[in-house]
N, C-alpha and C positions, 0 to 999 in steps of 0.2 A: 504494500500500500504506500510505505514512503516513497519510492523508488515513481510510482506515476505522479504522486503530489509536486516532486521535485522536481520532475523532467516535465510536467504540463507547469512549471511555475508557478502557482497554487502557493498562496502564503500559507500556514500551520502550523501549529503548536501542539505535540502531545502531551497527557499529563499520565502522569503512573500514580498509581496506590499502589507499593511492592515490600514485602517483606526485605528486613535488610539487607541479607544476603543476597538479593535479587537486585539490589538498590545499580547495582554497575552496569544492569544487561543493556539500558538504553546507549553507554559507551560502547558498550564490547560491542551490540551491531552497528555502531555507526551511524545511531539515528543523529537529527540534530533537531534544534527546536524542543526542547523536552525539559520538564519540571518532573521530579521524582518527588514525591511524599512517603512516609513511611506510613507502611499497613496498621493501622488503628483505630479505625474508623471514623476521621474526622471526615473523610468524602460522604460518610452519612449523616454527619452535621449541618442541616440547610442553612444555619446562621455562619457558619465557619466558613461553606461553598460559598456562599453568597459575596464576602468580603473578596475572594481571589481577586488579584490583579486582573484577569480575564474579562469581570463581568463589572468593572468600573470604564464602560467606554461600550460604542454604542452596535449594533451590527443588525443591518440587515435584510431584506429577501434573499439577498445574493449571499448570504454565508449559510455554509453545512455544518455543522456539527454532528460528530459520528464517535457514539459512545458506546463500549462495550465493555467487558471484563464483568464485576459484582452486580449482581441485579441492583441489588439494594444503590449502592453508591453511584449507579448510571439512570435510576430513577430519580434519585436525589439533583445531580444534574441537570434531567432532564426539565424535571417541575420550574429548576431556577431559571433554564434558559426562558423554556415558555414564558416565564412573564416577564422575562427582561429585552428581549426580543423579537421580531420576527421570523429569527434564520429557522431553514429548514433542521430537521433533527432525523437523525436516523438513530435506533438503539437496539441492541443486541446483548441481551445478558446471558452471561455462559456459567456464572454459577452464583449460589443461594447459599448461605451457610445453615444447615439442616436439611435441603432438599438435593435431591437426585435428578438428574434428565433434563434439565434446562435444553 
């Protein structure tokens, strides 16, 4: 996915929620543009999300946001963007903590 963001020139930013020792993998592949948090659940804090640098400036029909990883913390997201802007949303959550099969 970075690899067409950067070659169609597409500005972007990813964010990680990652367990420490996972904290490097956005260097080791090379991404660029990337904010790491450590896994704690502040992504499921809507007061905490809300403050991010990200969502103090304005964006939008023409911006995507494409969120996946924790159900929980990509709905948390999602709720803030909807009412902070118009960008389109796309979300994908790939796991629940206590549930199976996502």
């Amino acid at each position: 996915f970075f690899s067409i963001l950067k070659n169609s020139n597409h500005k972007f930013l990813f964010i990680f929620e990652l367990d420490n020792e996972n904290a490097g993998l956005p260097q080791l592949l090379q991404l660029e543009n990337c904010l790491v948090f450590p896994k704690n659940n502040t992504f499921q804090n809507e007061k905490w999300v809300r403050e991010l640098a990200i969502f103090q400036k304005e964006y939008g029909q023409d911006t995507n946001f494409i969120l996946t990883g924790n159900a929980k913390s990509a709905q948390t997201f999602r709720k803030i963007i909807k009412h902070k802007t118009s960008a389109r949303i796309y979300l994908q959550g790939y796991w629940l903590a206590g549930k199976k099969g996502l």
